[in-house]
C-alpha positions in Angstrom: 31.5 18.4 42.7 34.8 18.3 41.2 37.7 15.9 41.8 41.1 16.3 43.0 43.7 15.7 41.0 44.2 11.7 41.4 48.5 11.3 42.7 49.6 9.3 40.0 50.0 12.5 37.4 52.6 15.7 37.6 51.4 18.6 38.7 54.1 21.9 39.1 53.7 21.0 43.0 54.3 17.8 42.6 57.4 18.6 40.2 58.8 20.9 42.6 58.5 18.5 45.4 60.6 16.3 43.8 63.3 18.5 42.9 63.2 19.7 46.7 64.0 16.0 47.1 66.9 15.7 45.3 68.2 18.6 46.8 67.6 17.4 50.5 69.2 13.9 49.3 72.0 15.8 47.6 73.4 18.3 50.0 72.2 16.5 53.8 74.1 13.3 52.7 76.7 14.8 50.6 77.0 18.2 49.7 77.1 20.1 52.5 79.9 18.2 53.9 82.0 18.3 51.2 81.4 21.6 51.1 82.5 21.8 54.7 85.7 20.4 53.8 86.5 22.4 50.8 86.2 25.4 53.1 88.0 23.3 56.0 90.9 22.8 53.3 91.6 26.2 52.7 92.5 26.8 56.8 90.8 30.2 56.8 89.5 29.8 60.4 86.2 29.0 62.1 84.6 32.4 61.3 85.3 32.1 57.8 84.2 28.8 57.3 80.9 29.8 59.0 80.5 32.7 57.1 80.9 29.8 53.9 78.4 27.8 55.5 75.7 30.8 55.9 76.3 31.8 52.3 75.7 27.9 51.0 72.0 28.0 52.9 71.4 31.9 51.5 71.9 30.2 48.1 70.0 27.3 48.7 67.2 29.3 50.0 67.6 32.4 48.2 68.0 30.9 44.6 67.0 27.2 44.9 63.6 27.1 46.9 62.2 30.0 44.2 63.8 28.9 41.0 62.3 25.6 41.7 59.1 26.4 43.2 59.0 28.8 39.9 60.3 26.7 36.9 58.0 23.6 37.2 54.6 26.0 35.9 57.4 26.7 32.9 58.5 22.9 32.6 54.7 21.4 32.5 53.4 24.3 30.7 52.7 22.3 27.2 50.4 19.9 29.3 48.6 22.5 31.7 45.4 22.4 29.9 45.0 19.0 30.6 46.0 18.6 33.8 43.7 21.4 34.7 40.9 19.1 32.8 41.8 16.4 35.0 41.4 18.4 38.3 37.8 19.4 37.0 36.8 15.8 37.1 37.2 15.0 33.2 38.8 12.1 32.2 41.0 13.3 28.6 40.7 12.0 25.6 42.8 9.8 23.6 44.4 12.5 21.3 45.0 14.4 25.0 46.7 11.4 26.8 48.7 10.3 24.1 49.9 14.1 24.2 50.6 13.8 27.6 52.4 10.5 27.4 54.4 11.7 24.6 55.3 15.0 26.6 56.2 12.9 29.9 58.4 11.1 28.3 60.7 13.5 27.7 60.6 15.2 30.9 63.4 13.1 33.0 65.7 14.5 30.5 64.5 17.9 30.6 64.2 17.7 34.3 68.3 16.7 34.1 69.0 19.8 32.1 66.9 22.3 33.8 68.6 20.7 37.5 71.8 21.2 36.3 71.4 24.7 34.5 69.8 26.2 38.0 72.8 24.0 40.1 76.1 25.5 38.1 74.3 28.9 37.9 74.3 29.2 41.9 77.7 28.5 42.5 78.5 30.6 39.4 76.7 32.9 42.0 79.0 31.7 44.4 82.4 32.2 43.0 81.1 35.9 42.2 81.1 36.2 45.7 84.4 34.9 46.3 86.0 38.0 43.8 83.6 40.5 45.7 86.5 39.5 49.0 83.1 38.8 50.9 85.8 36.4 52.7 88.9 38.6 52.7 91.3 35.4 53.9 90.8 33.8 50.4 92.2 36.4 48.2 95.8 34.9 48.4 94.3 31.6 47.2 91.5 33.2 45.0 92.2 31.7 42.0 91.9 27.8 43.8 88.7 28.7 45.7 86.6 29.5 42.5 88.0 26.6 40.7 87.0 24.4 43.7 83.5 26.2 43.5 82.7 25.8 40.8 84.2 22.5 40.4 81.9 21.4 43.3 79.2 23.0 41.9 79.3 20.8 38.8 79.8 17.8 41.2 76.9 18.6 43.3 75.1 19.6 40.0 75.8 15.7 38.4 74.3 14.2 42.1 71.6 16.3 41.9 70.9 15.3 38.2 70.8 11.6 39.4 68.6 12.2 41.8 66.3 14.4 39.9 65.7 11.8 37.0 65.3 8.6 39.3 62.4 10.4 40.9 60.8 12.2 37.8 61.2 9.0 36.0 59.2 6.9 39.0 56.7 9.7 38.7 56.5 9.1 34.5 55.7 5.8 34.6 52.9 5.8 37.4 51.4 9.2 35.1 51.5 6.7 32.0 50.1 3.9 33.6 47.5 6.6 35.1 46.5 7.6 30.8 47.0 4.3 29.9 44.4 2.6 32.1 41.9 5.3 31.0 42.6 4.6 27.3 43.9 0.8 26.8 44.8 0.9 23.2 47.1 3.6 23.6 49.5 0.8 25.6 49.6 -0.7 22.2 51.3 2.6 20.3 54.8 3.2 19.7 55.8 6.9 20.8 58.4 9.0 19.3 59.5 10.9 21.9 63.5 11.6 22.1 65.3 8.2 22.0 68.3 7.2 24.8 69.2 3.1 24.0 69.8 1.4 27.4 73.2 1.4 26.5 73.7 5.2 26.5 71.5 5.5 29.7 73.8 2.6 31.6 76.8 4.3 30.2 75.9 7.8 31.5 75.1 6.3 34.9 78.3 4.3 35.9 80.6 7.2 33.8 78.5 9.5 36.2 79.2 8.0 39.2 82.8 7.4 38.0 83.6 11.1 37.6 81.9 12.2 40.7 84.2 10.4 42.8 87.2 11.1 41.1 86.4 14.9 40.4 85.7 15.0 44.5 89.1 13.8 45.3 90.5 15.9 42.6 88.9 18.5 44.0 90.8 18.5 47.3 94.1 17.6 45.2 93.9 21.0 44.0 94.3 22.9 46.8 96.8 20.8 48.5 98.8 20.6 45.5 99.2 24.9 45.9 99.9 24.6 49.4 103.4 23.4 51.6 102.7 20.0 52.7 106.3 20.0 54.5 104.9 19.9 58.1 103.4 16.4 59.4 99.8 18.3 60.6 99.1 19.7 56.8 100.1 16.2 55.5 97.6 14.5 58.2 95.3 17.3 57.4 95.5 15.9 53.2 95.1 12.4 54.4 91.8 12.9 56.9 90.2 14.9 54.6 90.9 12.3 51.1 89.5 9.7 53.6 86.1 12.1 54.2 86.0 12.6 50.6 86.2 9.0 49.5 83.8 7.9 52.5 81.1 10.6 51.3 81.0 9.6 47.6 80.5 6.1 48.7 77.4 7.0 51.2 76.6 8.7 48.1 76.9 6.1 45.8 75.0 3.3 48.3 71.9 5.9 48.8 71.9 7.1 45.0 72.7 3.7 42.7 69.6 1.6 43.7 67.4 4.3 42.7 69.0 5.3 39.3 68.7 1.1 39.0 65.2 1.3 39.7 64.7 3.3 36.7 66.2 0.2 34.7 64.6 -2.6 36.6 61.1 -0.8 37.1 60.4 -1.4 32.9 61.9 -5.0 33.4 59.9 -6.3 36.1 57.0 -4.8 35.0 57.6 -7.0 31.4 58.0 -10.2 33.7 55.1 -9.9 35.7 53.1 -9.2 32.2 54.8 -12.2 30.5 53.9 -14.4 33.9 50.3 -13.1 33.9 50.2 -13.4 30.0 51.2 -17.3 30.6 49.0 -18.1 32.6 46.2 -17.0 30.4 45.1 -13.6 31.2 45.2 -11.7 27.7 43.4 -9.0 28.7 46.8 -8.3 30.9 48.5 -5.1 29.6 51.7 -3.2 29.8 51.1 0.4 30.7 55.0 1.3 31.4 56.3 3.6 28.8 60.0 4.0 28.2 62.2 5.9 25.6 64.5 3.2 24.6 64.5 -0.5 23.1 62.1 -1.5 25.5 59.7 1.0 23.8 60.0 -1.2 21.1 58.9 -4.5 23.0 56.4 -3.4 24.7 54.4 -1.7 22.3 54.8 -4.5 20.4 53.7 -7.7 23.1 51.0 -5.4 23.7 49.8 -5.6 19.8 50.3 -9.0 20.1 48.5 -9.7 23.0 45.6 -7.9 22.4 45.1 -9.6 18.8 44.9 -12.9 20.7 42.6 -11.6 23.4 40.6 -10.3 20.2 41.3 -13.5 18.7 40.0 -15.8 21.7 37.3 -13.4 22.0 35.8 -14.4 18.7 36.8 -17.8 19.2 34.5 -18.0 22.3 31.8 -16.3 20.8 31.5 -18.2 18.3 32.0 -21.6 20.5 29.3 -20.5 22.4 27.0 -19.6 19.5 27.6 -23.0 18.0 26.8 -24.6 20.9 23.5 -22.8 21.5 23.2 -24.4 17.7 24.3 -27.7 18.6 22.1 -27.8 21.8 19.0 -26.2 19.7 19.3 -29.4 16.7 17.1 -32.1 17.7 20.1 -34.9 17.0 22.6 -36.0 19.6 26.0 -34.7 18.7 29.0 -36.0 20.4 32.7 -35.3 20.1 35.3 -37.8 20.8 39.2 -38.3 21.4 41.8 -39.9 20.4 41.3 -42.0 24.0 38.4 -42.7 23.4 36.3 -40.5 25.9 33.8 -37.8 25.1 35.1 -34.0 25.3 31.8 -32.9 23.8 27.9 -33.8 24.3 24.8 -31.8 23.7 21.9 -31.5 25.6 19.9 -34.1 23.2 22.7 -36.7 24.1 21.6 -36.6 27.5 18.3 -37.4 26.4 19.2 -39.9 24.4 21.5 -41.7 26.6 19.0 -41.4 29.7 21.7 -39.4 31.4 22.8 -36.0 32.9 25.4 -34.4 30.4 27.6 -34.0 33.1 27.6 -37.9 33.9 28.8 -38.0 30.1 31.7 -36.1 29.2 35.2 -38.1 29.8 33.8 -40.8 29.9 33.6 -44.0 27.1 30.6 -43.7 25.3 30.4 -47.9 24.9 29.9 -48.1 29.0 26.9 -45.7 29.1 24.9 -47.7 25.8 24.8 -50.6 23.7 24.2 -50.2 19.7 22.7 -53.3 17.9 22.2 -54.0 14.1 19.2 -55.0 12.5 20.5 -59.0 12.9 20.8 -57.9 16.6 24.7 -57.9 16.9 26.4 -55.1 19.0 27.9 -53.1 17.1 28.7 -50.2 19.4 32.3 -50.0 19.1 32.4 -50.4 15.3 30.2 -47.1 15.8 32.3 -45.7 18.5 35.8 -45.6 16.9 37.6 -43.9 14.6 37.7 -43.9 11.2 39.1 -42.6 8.3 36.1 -41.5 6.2 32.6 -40.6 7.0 30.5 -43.9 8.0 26.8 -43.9 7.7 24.8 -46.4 9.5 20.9 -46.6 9.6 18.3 -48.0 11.9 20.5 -49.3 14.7 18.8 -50.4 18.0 19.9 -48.1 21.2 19.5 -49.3 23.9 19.9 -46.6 26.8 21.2 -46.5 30.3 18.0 -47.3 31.4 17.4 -50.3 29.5 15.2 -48.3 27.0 15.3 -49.4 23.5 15.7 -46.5 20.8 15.8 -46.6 16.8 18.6 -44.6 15.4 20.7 -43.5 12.5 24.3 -42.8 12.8 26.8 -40.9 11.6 30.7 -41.2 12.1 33.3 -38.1 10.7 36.6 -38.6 11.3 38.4 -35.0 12.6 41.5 -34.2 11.0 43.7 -32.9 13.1 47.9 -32.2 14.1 46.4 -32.6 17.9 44.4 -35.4 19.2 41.7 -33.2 21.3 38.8 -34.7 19.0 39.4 -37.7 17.1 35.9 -37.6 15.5 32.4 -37.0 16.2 29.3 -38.9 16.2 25.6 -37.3 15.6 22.6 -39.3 16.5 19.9 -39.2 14.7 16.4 -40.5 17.0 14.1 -42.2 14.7 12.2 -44.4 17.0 9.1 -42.1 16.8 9.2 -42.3 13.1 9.8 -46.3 13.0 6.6 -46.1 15.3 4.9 -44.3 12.5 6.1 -46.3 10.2 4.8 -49.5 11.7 1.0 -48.0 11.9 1.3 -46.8 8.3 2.4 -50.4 7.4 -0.1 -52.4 10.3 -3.0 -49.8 8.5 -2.2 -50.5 4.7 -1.8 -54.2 5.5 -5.0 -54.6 7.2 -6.8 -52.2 4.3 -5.6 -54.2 2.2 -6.8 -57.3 3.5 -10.3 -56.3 4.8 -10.3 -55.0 0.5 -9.1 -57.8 -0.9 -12.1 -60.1 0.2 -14.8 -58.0 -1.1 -12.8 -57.4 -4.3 -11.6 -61.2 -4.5 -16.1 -61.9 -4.9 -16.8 -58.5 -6.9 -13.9 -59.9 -9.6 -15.8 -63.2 -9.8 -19.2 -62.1 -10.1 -17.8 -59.7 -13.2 -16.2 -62.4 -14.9 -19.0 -65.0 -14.4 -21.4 -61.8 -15.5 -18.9 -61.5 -18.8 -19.3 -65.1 -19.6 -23.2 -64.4 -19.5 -23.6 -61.3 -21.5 -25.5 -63.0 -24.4 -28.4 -60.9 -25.8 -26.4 -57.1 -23.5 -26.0 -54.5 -25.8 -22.7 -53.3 -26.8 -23.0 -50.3 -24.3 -24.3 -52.7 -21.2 -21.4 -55.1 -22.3 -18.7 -52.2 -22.6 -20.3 -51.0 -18.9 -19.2 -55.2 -17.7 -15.8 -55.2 -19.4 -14.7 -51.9 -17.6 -16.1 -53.1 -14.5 -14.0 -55.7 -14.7 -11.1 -54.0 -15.9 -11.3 -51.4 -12.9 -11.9 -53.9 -10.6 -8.9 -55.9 -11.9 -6.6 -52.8 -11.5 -7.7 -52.4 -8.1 -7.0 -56.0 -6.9 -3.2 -55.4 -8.6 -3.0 -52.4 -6.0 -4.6 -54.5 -3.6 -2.0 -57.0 -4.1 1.0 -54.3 -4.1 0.0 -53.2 -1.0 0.1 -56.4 0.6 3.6 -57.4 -1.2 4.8 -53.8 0.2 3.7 -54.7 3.7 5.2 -58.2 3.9 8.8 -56.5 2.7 8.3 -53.7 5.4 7.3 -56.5 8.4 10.1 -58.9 7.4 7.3 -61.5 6.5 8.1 -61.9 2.6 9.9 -64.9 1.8 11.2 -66.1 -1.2 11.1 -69.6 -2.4 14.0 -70.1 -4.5 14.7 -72.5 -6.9 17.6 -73.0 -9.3 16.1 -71.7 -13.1 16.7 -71.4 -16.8 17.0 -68.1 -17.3 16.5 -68.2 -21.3 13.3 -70.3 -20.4 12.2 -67.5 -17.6 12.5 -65.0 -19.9 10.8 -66.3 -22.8 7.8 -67.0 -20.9 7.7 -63.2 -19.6 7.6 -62.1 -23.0 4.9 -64.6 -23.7 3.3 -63.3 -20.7 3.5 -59.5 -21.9 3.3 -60.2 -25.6 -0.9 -58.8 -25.5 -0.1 -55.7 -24.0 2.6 -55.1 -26.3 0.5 -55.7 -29.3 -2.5 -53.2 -28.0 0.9 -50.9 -29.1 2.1 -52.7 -31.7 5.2 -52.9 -29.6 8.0 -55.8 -30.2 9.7 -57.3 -27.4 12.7 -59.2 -28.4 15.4 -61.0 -26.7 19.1 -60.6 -27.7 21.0 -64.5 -27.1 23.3 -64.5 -25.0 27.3 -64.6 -25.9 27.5 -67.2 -24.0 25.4 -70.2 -22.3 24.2 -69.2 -19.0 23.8 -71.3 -15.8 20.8 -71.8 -13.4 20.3 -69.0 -10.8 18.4 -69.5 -7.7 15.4 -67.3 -7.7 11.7 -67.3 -6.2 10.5 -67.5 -10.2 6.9 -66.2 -9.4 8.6 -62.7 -7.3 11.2 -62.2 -10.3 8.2 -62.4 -13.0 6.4 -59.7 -11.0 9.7 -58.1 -11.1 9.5 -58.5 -15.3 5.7 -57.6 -15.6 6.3 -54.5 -13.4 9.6 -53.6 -15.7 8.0 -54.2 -19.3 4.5 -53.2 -18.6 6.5 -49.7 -17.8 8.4 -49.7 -20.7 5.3 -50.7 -22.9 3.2 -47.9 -21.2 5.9 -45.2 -21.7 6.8 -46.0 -25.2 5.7 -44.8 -28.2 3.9 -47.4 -30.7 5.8 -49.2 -33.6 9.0 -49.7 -31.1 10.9 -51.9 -30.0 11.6 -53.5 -26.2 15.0 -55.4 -26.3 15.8 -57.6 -23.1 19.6 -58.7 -22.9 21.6 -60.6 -20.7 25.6 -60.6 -19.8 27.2 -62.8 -17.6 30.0 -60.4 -15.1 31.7 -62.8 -12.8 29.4 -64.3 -10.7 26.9 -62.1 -11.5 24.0 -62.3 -14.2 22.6 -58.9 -15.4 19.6 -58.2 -17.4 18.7 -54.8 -19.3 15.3 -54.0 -20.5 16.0 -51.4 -23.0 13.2 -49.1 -24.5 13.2 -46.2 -26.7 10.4 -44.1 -24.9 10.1 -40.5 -23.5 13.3 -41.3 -20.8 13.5 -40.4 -17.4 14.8 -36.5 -16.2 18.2 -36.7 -14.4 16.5 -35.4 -11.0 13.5 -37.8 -10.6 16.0 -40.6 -11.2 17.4 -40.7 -7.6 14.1 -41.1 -6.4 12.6 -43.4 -9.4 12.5 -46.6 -6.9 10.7 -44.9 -4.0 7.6 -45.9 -2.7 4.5 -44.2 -4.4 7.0 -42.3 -6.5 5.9 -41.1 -9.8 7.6 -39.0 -12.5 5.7 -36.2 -13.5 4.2 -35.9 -16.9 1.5 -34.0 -18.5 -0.8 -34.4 -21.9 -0.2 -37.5 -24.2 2.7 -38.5 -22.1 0.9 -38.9 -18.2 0.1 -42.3 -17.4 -1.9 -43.5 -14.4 -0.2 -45.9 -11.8 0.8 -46.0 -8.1 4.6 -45.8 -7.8 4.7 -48.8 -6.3 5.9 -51.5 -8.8 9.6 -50.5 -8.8 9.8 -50.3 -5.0 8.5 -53.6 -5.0 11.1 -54.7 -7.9 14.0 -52.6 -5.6 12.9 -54.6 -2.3 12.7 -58.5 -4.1 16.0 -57.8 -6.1 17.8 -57.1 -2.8 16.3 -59.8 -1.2 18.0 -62.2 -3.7 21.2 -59.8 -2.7 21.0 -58.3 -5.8 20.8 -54.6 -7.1 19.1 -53.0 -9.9 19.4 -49.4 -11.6 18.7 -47.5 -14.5 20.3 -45.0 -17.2 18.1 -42.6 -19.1 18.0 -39.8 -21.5 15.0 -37.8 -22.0 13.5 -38.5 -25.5 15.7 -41.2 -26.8 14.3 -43.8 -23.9 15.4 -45.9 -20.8 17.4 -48.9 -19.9 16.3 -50.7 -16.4 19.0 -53.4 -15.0 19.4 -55.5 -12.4 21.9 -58.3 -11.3 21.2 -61.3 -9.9 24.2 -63.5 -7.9 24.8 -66.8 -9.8 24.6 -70.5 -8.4 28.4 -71.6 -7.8 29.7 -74.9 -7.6 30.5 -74.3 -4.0 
């Protein structure tokens, strides 16, 4: 079924209608009675001035009601096609609105011309007429009636041309706003259609108005001027009709000025309510008034603009909500904080956390919905709730929940910078509770291994030694079979022991027994200590003297032996034979370093980072892969630390490795 045409656009009836209109407006409120008393002022008689007024409605219905009805098919002609697509139900395309738009708006003007070609050719008609002595009483004044006619004709032409663009223009901009609402982006196009600066167009109107009025009363002038104004009934005659005149051009004025305005204002308020609507957030608002002046300009070009920020929050949004579905997918608590001090921002996983509803969280201050404890059980929640000015890492924190629940965590502080203070920083919350749980049945297993091995080994150890004090009369295989019995057994009561050393560290149950020592003395009794193993090598292990004498330092002396024996049985295992094992010692401060310096295969820069892990072991193949746990230099790391020291290494591949550590010195406080 096909449409009507939809009201908003032109069609030739619609067109003619509106010229129709300014006609009725024109001649009922103004022309016909000046008209009246241009034929009253030449004192021709009654049946002369009604044979005047006959002629003025032959015209108006002979020539004005067909040109009109007629001209409008010739007017819209360019834009026919798509009209007529329009009234078959299509909607046009782009290329076929913006034609339109571009065509409509230049059709007040043409409107104007067309008006006042068809208005001055009537009375043209007209003054023919007047020649023809159709009215023989006007021959003696001929020559004044068809300047007054045509004279009014140009007055009535200029009302009419007033008229006719106040109404065509309404009717452009509800047609643009019509193509516009179909096709959106067009709003954001500059047209060139034909180009009148407000200036011009407010110019033209109050000049128009201006010479209306005073071409009326000039018009009267005329033939008063030709005429004897001696006796007092002509002169009252001059006067009455002036008075007429005057009071007719300002009913046309009142009824004609607030509708050439509204063809100013309409653009205007139509920018305001945009910019209010834009204000208050809408971007998707539009302008879809079109105008041929410096408005053009403006709105074509708020219209860019908006629609690059409605773009612009477009993406913004979809990627807010995208990293939100992120944020909420991660398995950490992430929370963003402001400058006050209240949460803006909380995923789902902080609601979990927190033993809350998200909702319950934001604006709120995170330090009244939890507490946050170190590992010496001091809160520490706002040192972990504030802001900071770098990133701050802290590790297995205690939680403890709005519900009283306990929770190990790891947390992590960034700072936001900013020129606004929405977020000050945020906080991610990492849940380790499940893997401190882990944890504690990997150490409460390998402690109680451990233990349950230790007894049986502790008797298998003895038997093999008292069996290797009796081997008299074994052979040489049966007594190798004995001393790598023995051996292997050995090595397995060292793991044995490790394990148990790693599980006192991890339970907090180590402790050290420190005493102030010689450190010269300590270390010549390590090398003592490792001087066997080193000469299965033919390895040297030699001590460099110190610069200068070095005082006591409180140690536990049997945990920083094992620290030795684990640190020069390495360097002795991972170093060729004939070489040499320095240990040196420097005094920095209150510190006292040792090196242990070998010239062996070296350590690769990316095992380094992980060389004092537990159960670590850098790979190697061939001649250079040695057996061994990885547990010795987590056990060095963890004792070092517990004397609040710190130990490290530097390494080259094939040239050999140097393992320190520092040691805090007695002081005389």
């Amino acid at each position: 079924m096909k449409n009507k045409i939809l009201p908003e656009l032109f069609t030739p009836l619609e067109l003619s209608k509106i010229r129709w209109k300014s006609q009725v407006y024109t001649h009922i409120f103004f022309g016909f009675w000046i008209s009246m008393l241009v034929a009253y002022s030449w004192n021709i008689g009654t049946t002369a001035i009604l044979i005047t007024a006959a002629l003025y409605f032959a015209l108006y219905i002979f020539i004005y009601i067909p040109l009109f009805a007629f001209l409008p098919h010739l007017t819209l002609k360019p834009i026919l096609p798509e009209l007529k697509r329009i009234k078959n139900g299509d909607q046009p395309t782009e290329a076929q609105a913006e034609k339109m738009i571009v065509f409509l708006l230049g059709l007040p003007r043409r409107a104007i011309i067309e008006n006042v070609f068809v208005t001055m050719s009537a009375y043209i008609l007209g003054s023919i007429l007047w020649l023809l002595n159709v009215i023989p009483e006007l021959q003696n004044i001929i020559h004044v009636v068809i300047f007054q006619t045509l004279f009014l004709g140009l007055i009535i032409a200029i009302t009419e041309a007033f008229y006719n663009y106040a109404f065509v223009q309404e009717k452009v901009y509800a047609s643009i706003k019509y193509l516009v609402d179909i096709h959106p982006s067009l709003s954001r196009k500059l047209f060139h259609a034909s180009f009148t600066s407000l200036r011009t167009k407010l110019l033209i109107s109050i000049r128009g108005f201006s010479i209306s009025g005073q071409m009326s009363i000039l018009l009267f002038l005329a033939t008063y001027l030709t005429i004897s104004v001696s006796n007092q009934q002509t002169q009252q005659q001059i006067i009455f009709s002036l008075l007429l005149v005057m009071l007719l051009s300002f009913i046309n004025l009142l009824l004609l000025a607030p509708k050439v305005a509204n063809t100013f204002t309409q653009p205007l308020n139509a920018l305001t309510e945009w910019g209010t609507s834009v204000a208050n957030g809408n971007l998707d608002s539009i302008m879809t008034i079109k105008t041929t002046d410096e408005l053009a300009e403006v709105i074509a070009a708020g219209n860019n603009m908006v629609h690059s920020l409605s773009k612009d929050r477009k993406n913004l949004a979809k990627q807010q909500n995208t990293l939100e579905a992120i944020i909420d997918g991660i398995v950490d608590s992430v929370i963003a904080i402001d400058s006050k001090n209240k949460i803006i921002f909380a995923n789902e996983q902080t609601g979990l956390l927190f033993g809350l509803d998200v909702a319950n969280i934001i604006h709120t201050d995170a330090g009244t919905k939890i507490a946050v404890f170190d590992s010496s059980n001091n809160d520490v929640t706002y040192r972990i709730f504030s802001k900071t000015d770098k990133q701050i890492a802290r590790s297995e924190l205690r939680l403890v929940d709005a519900k009283g629940q306990s929770k190990f965590v790891n947390i992590i502080n960034t700072p936001i910078s900013s020129d606004s203070d929405e977020t000050a920083y945020v906080i991610a919350i990492h849940d380790i509770t499940k893997e401190q749980e882990f944890e504690q049945m990997k150490v409460d297993f390998v402690s109680m291994a451990a233990h349950e091995l230790r007894t049986p080994l502790t008797s298998l150890t003895g038997y093999l030694a008292t069996l290797q004090e009796e081997m008299v009369g074994f052979s040489e295989d049966h007594q190798l079979f004995v001393n790598r019995s023995f051996e292997s057994a050995q090595q397995l009561m060292d793991l044995v022991d490790d394990l148990l050393s790693i599980s006192r560290i991890e339970r907090g149950v180590l402790k050290l027994e420190k005493t102030p020592t010689d450190w010269e003395e300590l270390l010549s009794e390590v090398v003592r200590d490792s001087s066997r193993l080193a000469m299965d090598k033919n390895i040297s292990i030699k001590i460099t003297e110190p610069q200068v004498p070095l005082p006591k330092v409180s140690v536990d002396r049997a945990r920083i032996k094992e620290i030795f024996h684990n640190l020069i049985s390495n360097a002795i295992k991972y170093s060729p034979k004939e070489t040499t094992i320095v240990l040196s010692t420097e005094r920095k401060e209150n510190d006292l370093i040792t090196h242990i310096t070998d010239h062996g295969i070296g350590i690769p820069k990316n095992s380094i980072g992980k060389l004092f892990s537990k159960f670590y072991r850098v790979s190697a193949s061939g001649k250079d892969a040695h057996s061994g746990t990885g547990l010795g230099l987590y056990i060095s790391k963890a004792i070092i630390e517990m004397h609040k020291g710190e130990i490290w290494v530097d390494s080259q591949v094939g040239k050999g490795s140097t393992f320190s550590f520092c040691l805090p010195l007695i002081t005389s406080s």
